[in-house]
Structures are given as C-alpha cells and as structure tokens.
N, CA, C and O atoms as a GROMACS GRO file, in nm:
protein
  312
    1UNK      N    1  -9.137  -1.311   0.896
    1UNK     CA    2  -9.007  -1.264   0.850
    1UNK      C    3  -8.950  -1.361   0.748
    1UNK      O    4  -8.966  -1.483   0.753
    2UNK      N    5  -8.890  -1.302   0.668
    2UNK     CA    6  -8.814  -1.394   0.577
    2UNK      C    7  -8.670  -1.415   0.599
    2UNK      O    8  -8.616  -1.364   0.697
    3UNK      N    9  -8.607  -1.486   0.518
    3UNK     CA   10  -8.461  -1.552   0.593
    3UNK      C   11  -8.386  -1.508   0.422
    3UNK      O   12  -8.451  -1.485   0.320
    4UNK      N   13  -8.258  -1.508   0.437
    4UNK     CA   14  -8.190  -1.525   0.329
    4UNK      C   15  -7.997  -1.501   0.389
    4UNK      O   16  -7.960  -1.514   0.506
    5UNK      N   17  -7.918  -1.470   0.287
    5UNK     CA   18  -7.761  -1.434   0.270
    5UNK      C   19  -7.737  -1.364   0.267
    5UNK      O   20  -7.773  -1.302   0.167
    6UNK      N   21  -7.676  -1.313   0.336
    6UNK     CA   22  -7.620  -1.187   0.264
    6UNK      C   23  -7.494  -1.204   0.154
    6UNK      O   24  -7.415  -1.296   0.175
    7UNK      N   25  -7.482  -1.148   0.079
    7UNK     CA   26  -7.425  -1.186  -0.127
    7UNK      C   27  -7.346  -1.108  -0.135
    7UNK      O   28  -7.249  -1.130  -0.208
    8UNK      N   29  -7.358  -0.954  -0.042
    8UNK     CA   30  -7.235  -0.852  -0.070
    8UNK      C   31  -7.235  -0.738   0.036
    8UNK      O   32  -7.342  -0.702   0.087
    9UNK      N   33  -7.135  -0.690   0.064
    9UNK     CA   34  -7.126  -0.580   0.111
    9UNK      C   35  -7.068  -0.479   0.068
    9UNK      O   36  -6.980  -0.496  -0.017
   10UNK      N   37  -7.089  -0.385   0.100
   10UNK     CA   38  -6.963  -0.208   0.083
   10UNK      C   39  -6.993  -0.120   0.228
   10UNK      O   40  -7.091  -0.053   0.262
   11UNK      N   41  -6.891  -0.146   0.282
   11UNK     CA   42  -6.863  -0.115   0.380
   11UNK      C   43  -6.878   0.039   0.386
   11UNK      O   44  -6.958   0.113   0.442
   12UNK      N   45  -6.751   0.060   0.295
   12UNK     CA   46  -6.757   0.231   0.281
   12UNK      C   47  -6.890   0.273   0.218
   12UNK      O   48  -6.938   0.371   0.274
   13UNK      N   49  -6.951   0.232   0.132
   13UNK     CA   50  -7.096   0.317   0.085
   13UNK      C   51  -7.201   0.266   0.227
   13UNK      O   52  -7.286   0.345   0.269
   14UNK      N   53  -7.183   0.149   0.281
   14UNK     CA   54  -7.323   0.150   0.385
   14UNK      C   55  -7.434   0.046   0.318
   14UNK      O   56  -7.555   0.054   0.336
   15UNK      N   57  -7.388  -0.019   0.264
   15UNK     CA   58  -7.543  -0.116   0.181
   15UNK      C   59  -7.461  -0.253   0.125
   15UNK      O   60  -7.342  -0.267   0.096
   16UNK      N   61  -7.552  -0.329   0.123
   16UNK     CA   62  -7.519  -0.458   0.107
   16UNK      C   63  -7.697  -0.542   0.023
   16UNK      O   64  -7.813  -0.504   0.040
   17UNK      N   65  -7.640  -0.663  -0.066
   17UNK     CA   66  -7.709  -0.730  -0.108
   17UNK      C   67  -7.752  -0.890   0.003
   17UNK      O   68  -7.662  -0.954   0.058
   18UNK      N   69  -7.904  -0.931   0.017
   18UNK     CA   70  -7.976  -1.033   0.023
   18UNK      C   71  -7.989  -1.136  -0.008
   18UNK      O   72  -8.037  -1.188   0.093
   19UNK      N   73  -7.979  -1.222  -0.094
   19UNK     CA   74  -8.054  -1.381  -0.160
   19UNK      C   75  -8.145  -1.398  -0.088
   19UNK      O   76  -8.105  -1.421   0.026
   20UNK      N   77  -8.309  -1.400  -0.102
   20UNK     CA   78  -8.358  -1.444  -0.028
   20UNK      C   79  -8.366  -1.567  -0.043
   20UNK      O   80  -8.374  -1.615  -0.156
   21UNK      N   81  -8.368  -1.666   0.101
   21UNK     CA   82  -8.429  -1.816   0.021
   21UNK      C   83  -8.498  -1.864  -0.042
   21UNK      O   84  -8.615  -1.872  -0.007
   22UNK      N   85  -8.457  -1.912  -0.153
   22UNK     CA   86  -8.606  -1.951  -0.253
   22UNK      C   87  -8.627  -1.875  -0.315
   22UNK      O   88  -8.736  -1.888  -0.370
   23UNK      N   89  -8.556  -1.758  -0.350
   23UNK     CA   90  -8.605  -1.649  -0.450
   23UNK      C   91  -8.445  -1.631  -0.548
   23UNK      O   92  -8.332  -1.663  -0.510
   24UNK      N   93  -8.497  -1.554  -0.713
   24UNK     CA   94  -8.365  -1.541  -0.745
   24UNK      C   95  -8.304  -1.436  -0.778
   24UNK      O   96  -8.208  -1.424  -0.853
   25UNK      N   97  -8.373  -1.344  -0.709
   25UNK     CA   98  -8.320  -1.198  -0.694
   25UNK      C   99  -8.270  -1.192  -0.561
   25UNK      O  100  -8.271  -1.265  -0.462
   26UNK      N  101  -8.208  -1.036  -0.605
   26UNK     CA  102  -8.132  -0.994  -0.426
   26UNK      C  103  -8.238  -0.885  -0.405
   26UNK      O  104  -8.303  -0.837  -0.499
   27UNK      N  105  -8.251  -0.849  -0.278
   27UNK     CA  106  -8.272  -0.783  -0.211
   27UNK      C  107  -8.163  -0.703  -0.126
   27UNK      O  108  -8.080  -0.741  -0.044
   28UNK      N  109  -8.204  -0.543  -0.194
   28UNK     CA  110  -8.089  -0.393  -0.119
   28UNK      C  111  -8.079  -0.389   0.031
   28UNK      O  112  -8.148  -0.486   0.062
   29UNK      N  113  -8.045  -0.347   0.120
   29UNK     CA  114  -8.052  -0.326   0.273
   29UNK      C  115  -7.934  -0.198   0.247
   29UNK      O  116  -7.862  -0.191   0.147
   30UNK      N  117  -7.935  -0.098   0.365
   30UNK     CA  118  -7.852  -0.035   0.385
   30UNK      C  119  -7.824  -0.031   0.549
   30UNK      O  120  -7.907  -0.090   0.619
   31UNK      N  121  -7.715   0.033   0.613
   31UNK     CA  122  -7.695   0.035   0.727
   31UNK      C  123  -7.808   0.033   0.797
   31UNK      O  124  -7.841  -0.058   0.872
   32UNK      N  125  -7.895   0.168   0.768
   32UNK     CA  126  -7.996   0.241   0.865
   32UNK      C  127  -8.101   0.101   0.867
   32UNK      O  128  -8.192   0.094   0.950
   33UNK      N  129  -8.078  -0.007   0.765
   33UNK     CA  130  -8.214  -0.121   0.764
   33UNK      C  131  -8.179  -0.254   0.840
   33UNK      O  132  -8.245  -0.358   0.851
   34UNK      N  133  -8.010  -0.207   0.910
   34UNK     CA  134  -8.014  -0.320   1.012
   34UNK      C  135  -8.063  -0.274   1.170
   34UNK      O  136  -8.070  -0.162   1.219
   35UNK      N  137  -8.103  -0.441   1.245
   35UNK     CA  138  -8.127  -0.396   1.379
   35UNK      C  139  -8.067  -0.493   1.467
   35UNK      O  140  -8.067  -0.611   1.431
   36UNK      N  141  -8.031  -0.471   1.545
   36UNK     CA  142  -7.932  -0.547   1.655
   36UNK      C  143  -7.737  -0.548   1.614
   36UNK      O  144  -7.678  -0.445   1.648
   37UNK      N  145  -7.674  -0.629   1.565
   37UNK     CA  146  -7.557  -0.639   1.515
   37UNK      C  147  -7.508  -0.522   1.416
   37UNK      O  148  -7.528  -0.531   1.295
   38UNK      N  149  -7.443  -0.415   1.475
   38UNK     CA  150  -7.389  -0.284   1.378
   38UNK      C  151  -7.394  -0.335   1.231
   38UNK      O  152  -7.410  -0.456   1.219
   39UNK      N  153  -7.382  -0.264   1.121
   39UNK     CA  154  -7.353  -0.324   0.979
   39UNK      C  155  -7.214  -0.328   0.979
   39UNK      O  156  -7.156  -0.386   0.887
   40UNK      N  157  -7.131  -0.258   1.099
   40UNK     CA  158  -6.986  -0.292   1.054
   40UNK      C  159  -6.917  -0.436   1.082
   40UNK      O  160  -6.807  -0.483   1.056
   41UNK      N  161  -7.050  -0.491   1.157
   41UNK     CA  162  -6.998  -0.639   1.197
   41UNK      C  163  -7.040  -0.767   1.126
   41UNK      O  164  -7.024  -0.887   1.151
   42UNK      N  165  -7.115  -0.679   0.998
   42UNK     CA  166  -7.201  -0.802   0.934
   42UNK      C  167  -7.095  -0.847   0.840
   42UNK      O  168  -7.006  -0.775   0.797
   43UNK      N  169  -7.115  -0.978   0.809
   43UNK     CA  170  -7.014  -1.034   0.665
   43UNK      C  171  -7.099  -1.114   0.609
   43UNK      O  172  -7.192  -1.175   0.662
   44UNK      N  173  -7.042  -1.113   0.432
   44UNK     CA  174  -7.106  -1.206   0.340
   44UNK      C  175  -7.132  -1.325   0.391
   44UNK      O  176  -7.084  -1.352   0.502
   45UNK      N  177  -7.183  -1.386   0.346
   45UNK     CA  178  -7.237  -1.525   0.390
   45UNK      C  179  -7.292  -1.546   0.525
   45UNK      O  180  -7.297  -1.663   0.564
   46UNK      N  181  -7.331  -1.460   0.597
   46UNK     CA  182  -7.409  -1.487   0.661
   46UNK      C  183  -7.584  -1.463   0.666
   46UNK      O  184  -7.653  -1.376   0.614
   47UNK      N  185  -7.620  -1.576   0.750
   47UNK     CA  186  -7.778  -1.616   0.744
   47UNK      C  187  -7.851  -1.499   0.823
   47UNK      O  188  -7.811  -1.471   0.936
   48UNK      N  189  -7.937  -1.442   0.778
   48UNK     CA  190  -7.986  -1.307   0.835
   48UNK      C  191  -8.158  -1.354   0.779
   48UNK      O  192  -8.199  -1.419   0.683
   49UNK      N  193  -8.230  -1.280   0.901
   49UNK     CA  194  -8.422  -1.223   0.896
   49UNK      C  195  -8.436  -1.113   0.837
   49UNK      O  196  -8.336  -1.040   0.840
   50UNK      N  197  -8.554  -1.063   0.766
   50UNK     CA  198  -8.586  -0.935   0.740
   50UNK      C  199  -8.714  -0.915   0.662
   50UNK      O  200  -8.766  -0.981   0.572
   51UNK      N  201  -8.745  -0.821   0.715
   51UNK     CA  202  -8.906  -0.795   0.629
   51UNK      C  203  -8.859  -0.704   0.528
   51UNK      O  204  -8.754  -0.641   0.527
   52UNK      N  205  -8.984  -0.707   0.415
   52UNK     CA  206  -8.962  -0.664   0.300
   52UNK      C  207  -9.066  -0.512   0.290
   52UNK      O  208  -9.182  -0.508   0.332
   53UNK      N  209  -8.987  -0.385   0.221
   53UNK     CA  210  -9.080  -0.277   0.251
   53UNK      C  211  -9.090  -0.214   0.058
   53UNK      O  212  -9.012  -0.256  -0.027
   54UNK      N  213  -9.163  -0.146   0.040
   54UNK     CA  214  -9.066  -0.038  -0.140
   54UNK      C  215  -8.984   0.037  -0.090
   54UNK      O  216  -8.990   0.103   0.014
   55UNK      N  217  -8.891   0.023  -0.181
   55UNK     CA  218  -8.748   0.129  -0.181
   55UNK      C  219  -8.842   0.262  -0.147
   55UNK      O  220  -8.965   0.266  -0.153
   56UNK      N  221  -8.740   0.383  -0.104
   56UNK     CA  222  -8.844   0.534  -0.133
   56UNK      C  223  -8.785   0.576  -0.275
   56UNK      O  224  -8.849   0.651  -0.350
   57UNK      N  225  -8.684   0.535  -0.302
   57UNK     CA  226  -8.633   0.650  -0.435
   57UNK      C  227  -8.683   0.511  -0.564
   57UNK      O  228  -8.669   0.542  -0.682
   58UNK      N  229  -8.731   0.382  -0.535
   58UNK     CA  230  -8.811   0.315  -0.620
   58UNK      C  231  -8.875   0.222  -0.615
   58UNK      O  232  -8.841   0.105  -0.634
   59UNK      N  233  -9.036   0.288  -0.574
   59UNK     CA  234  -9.116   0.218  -0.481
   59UNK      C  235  -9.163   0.089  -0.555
   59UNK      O  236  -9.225  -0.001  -0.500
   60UNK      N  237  -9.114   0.091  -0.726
   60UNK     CA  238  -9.157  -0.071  -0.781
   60UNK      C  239  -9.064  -0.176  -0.745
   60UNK      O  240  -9.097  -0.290  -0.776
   61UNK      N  241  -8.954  -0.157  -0.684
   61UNK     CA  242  -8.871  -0.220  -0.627
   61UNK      C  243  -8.893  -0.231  -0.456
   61UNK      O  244  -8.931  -0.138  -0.385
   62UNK      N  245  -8.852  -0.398  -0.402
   62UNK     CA  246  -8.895  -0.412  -0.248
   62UNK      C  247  -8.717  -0.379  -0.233
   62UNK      O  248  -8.638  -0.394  -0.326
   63UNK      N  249  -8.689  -0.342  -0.126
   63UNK     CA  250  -8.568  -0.340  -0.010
   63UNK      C  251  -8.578  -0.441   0.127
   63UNK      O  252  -8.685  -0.497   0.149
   64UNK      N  253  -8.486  -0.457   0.200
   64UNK     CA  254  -8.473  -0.512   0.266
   64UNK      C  255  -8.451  -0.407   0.411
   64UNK      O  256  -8.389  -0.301   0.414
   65UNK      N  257  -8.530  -0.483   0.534
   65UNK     CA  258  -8.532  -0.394   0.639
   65UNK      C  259  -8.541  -0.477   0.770
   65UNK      O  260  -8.579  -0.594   0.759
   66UNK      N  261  -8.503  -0.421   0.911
   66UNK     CA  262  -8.536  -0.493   0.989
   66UNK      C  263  -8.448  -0.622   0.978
   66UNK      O  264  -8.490  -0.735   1.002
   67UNK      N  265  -8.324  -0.590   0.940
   67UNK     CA  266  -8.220  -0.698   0.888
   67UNK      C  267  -8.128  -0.750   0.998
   67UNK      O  268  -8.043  -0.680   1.054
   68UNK      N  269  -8.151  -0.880   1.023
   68UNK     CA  270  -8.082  -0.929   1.185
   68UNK      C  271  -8.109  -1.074   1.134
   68UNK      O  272  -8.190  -1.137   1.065
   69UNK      N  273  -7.923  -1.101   1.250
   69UNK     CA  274  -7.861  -1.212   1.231
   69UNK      C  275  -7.941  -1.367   1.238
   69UNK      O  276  -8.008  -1.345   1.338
   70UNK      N  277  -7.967  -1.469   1.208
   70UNK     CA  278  -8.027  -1.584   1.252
   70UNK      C  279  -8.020  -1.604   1.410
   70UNK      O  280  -8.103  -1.647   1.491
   71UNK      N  281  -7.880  -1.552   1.426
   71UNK     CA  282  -7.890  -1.584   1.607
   71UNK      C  283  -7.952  -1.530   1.694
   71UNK      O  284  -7.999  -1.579   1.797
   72UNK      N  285  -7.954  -1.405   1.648
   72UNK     CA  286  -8.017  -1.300   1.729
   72UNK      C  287  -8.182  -1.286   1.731
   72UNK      O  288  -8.248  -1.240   1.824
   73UNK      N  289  -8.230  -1.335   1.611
   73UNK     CA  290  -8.341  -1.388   1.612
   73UNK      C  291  -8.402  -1.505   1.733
   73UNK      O  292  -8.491  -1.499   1.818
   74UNK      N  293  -8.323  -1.590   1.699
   74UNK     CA  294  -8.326  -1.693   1.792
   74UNK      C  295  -8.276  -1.671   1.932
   74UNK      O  296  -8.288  -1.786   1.976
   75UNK      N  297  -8.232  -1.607   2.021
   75UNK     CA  298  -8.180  -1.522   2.100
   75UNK      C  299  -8.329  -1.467   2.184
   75UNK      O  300  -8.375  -1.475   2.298
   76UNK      N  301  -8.375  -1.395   2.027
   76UNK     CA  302  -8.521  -1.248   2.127
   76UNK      C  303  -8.634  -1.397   2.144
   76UNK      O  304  -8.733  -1.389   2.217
   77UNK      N  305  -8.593  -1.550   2.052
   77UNK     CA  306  -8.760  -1.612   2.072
   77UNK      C  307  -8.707  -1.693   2.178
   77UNK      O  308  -8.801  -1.772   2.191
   78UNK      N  309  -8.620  -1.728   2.265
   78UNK     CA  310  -8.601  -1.765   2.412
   78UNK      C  311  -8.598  -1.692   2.544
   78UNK      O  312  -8.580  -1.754   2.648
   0.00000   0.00000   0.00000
C-alpha cells in the first residue's frame, strides 16, 4: 500500500485529492474508494493508505482506492 495526504476535499461532489509521498502528482479518490472512516469524516491533511487502480472513465490515468486512515491501518496490523 502506499501512504500519502489528503490536498482536498468536496464534500458536496464526493471526491477528494491525494499527494502521494514522494510523488508530485495527486491522486483522485471518491467516496465509494474509501474503506473504514465514512468520507464525511475525512479532512485535508490527513495521513491516509491506498492502492492505486485506472480511473474507468480514464484508464491512462491511476485513481486512488481502498483509501484509509494511517490509524486504522495500524489498528487492523495489531
């Protein structure tokens, strides 16, 4: 899994931007690509996991999926 920020949200549309670490693009996520913590509870700047999949509407582009908090990560490995 990879680690990064989250950089933005929109609450009302449902999707939010990534930083991954070490990289200098963002990576998309939308509600349906978080797991554990609702997306209504997520906020900018926080440290989040997630694997990387192709968008469907643009598969030369990766998205972000499987998107969960640092804690909660650390949480399922104890």
């Amino acid at each position: 899994m990879a680690e990064g920020t989250i950089k933005t949200l929109n609450r009302e549309r449902g999707y939010g931007f990534i930083m991954a670490d070490g990289e200098s693009g963002e990576l998309y996520f939308d509600r349906l690509g978080v797991a554990g913590t609702p997306f209504d509870e997520l906020a900018e700047e926080q440290h989040v996991t997630f694997t990387t999949a192709p968008d469907p509407l643009k598969p030369e582009r990766l998205r972000a999926e499987d998107v969960r908090l640092v804690e909660e990560t650390q949480d399922h490995a104890v």
